[in-house]
C-alpha positions in Angstrom: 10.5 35.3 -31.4 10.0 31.6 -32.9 11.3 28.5 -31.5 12.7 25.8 -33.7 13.7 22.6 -32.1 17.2 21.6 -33.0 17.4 17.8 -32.0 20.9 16.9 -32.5 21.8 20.9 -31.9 25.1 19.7 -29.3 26.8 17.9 -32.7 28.7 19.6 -34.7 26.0 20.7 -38.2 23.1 20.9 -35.6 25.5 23.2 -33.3 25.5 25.7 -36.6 22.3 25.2 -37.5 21.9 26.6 -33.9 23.8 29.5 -34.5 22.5 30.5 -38.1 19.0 30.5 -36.8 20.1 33.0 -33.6 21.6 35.2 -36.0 18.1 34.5 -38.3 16.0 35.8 -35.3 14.5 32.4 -34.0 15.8 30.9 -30.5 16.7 27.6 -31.2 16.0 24.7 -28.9 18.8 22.4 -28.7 17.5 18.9 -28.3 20.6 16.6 -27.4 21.3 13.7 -25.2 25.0 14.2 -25.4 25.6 10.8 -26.6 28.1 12.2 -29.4 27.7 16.1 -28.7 29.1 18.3 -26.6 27.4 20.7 -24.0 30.0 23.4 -24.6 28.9 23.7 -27.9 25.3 24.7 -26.8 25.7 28.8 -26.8 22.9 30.3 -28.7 19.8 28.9 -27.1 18.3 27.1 -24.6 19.4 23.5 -23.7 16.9 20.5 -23.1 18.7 17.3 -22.3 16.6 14.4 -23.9 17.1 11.3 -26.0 14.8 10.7 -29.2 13.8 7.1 -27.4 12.0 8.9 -24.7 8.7 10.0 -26.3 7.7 11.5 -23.0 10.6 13.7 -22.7 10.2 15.1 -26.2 6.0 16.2 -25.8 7.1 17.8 -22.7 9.9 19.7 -24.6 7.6 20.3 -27.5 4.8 21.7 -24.8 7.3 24.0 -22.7 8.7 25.8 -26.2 5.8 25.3 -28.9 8.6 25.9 -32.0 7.2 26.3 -35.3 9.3 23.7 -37.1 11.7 21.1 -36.0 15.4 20.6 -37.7 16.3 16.9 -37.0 20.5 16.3 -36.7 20.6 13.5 -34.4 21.9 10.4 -35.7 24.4 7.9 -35.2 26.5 8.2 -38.3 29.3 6.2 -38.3 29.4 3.2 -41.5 31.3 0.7 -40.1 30.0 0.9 -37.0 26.5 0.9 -38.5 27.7 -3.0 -40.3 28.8 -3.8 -36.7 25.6 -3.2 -34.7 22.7 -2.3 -37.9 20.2 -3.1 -34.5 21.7 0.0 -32.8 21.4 1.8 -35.8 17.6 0.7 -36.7 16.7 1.3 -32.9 18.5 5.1 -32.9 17.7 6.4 -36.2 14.7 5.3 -37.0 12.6 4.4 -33.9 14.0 8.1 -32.3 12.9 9.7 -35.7 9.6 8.1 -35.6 8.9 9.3 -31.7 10.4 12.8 -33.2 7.8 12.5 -35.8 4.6 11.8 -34.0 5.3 13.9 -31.5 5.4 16.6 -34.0 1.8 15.9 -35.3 0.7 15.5 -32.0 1.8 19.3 -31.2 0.7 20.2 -34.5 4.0 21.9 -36.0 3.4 21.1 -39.9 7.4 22.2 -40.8 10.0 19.5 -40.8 13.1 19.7 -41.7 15.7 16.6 -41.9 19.5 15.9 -42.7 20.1 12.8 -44.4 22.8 11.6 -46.5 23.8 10.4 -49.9 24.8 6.7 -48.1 21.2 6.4 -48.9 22.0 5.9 -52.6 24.7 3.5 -52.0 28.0 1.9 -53.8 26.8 3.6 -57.5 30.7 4.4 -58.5 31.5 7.5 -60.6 27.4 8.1 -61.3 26.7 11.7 -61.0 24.1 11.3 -58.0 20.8 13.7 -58.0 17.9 13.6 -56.2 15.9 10.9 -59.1 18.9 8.6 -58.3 18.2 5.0 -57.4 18.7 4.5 -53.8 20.3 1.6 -52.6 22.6 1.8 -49.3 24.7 -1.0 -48.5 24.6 -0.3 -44.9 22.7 0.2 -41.7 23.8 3.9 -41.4 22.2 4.6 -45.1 19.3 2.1 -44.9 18.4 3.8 -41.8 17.7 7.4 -43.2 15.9 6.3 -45.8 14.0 4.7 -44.0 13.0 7.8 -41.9 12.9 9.6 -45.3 9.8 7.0 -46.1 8.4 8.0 -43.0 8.3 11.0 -43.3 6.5 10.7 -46.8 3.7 8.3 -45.3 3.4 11.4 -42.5 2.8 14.4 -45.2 0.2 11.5 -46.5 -1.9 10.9 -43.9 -1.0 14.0 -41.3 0.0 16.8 -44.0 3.3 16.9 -42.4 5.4 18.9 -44.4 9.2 18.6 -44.8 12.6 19.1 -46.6 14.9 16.6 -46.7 18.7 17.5 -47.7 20.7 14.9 -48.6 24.1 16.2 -47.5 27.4 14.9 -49.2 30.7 15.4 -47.3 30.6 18.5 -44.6 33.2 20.2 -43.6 35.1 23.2 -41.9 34.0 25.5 -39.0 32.6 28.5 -37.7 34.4 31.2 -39.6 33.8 33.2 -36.4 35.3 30.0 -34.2 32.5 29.9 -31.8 31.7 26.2 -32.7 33.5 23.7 -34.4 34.3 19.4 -36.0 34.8 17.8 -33.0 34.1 13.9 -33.0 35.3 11.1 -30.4 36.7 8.9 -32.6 37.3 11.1 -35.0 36.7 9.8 -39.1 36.5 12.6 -41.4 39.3 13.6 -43.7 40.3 17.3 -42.6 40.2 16.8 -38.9 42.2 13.6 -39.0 44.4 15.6 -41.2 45.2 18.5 -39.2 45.3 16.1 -36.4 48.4 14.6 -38.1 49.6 18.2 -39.0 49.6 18.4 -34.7 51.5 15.5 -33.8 48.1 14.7 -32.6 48.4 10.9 -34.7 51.4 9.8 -36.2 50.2 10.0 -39.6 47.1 10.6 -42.5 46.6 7.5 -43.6 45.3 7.5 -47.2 43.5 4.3 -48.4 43.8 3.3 -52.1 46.0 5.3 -54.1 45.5 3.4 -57.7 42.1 4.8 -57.9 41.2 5.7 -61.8 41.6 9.7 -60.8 43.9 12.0 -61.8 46.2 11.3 -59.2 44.9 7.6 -58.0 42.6 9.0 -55.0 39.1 8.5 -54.3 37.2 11.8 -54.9 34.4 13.2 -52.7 32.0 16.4 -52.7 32.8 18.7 -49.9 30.4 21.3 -48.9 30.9 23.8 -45.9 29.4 23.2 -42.8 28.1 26.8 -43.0 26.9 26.8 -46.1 25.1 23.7 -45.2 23.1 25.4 -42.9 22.7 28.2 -44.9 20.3 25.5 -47.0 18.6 24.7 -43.9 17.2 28.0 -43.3 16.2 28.7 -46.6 14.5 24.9 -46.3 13.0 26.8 -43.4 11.9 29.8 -45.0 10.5 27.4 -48.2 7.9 25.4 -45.4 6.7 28.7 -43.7 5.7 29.9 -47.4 3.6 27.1 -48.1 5.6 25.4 -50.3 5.5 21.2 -51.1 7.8 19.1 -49.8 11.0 18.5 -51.7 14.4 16.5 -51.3 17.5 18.1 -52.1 21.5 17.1 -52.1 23.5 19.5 -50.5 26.9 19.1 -52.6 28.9 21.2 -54.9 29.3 18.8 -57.8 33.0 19.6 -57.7 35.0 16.6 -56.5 38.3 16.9 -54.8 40.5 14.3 -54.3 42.5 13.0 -50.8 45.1 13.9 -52.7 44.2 17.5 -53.3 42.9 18.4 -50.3 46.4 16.7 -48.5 48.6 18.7 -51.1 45.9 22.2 -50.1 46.1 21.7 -46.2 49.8 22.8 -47.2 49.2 26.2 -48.7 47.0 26.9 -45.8 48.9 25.6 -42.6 52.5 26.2 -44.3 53.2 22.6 -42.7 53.7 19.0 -44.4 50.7 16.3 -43.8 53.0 13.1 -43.0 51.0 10.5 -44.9 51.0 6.7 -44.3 49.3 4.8 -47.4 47.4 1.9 -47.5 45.4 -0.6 -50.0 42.1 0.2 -50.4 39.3 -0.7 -48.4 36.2 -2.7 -48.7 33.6 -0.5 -49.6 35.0 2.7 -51.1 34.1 4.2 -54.4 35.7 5.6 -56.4 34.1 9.1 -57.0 31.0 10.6 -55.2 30.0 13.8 -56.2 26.5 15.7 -56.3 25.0 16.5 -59.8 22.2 18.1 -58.7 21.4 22.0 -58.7 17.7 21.8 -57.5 18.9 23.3 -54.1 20.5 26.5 -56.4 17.7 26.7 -59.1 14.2 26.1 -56.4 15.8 27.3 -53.0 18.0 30.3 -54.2 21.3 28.4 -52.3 24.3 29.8 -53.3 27.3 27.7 -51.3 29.6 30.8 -50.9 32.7 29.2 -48.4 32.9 25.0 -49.7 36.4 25.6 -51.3 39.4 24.3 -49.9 40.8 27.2 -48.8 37.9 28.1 -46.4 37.0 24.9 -45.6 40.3 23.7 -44.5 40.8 27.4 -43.3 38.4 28.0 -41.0 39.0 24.3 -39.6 42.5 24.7 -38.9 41.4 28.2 -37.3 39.4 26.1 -34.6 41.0 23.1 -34.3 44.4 25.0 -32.9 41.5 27.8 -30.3 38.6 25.2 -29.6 37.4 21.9 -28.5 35.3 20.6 -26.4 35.8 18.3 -23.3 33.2 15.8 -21.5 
């Protein structure tokens, strides 16, 4: 069968990425140095231990399996962490991309597939984003994929490195099946924090801004399933192996849900209450951010299946009451 490298494939997309492919017929490679993932979550291939700053480590990795593409997860992701310490964020993303990168033409593997994000088009409130958008990030997190993003162009340029970049909007839920889930240490994403509050795991949801010009004064985002995400990723796969160009795609819905309406949702699902602390707004968030793209439906074929908030907050409360992982 075909290898794929999975760098990032102990986090929680790359983890099922790692599973889609198994069930796709390719052993996936899970590339991880653990930093933010979590070895338990490494189940459906072999596991090499290695961080995207040590060049050496990934020829030898790229020697021992010979994969026909690479899917690149790993990233630090986290915005105001990125503002606090952009240096951390220049040296991880992009100088661990770049060694990805090379070492990739060096081995010869012409597929290349990497997750970005739509931080890289910045504070543009209520525009509906698509992949012609202007980007402009406001941070070290966004500035940083893009950056890898140009890489990768001046590689298909000069090397014939071929890729697909997906520019994801807001993932979320979990293995239907429960084998892998959201798991983050600290934890920032709305459902998890949510259920977490549902627990008695944190005293409360705290929602920031609720005079927001919305329907109900809440900032809206575009959620897309975690499994339907990767679901893009293999046919981003399948698009390289046919010969096809490179392309950039956003992975959204372009339907927005509101805090609001996913808090009032998690209720219908968990028959429990959300208690909710509210708070003024803060510095930095837009009002509405939502996908207006359907390139990824129209070129790829991708058909986003489980992103409502039923299955989304479904199959997340499903795991996080069976599964998480420990260090």
């Amino acid at each position: 069968m075909d290898c794929v490298l999975v760098a990032g494939g102990a986090g929680y997309i790359g983890s099922h990425a790692c599973k889609a492919l198994s069930k796709a017929g390719y052993i996936p490679v899970c590339y991880d140095n653990l930093s933010t993932g979590w070895e338990e979550a490494v189940k459906f291939g072999p596991f090499e231990r290695g961080d995207l700053l040590d060049r050496a480590r990934i020829d030898e990795v790229l020697a021992k399996h010979k994969p026909i593409a690479i899917m690149h997860f790993a990233a630090l992701s986290q915005v105001g962490e990125s503002m606090d310490d952009p240096g951390l964020y220049w040296r991880t993303n992009v100088m661990g991309s770049l060694n990805l990168i090379e070492a990739a033409v060096e081995a010869d593997i012409k597929n290349f597939i990497f997750s970005s994000t739509c931080a890289t088009y910045g504070d543009q409130d209520n525009v509906v984003l698509d992949e012609n958008s202007v980007q402009q990030p406001i941070n070290a997190y966004g500035a940083s994929k893009r950056a890898v993003e140009n890489i990768l162009y001046d590689f298909e340029r000069r090397y014939g490195l071929r890729h697909v970049i997906f520019r994801y909007f807001n993932v979320a839920g979990a293995d239907p099946e429960g084998e892998v889930g959201e798991y983050h240490q600290p934890e920032t994403h709305l459902i998890p924090l949510m259920l977490d509050a549902i627990d008695g795991k944190r005293d409360a949801l705290t929602i920031f801004g609720t005079d927001y010009d919305t329907p109900d004064g809440t900032c809206i985002r575009d959620y897309v399933h975690v499994c339907d995400l990767v679901d893009a990723h293999l046919l981003g796969l399948n698009w390289l192996k046919d010969g096809k160009q490179s392309e950039v795609f956003n992975l959204g819905t372009g339907a927005g849900f509101s805090v609001r309406a996913v808090v009032d949702h998690s209720k219908d699902v968990t028959n429990k209450a959300v208690p909710i602390i509210e708070r003024t707004r803060r510095a930095g968030d837009c009002t509405q951010l939502v996908s207006g793209s359907t390139k990824a439906e129209s070129e790829l074929g991708w058909t986003p299946v489980r992103s409502n908030l039923k299955a989304m907050i479904g199959d997340a409360w499903r795991w996080h009451q069976t599964g998480h992982y420990s260090k």
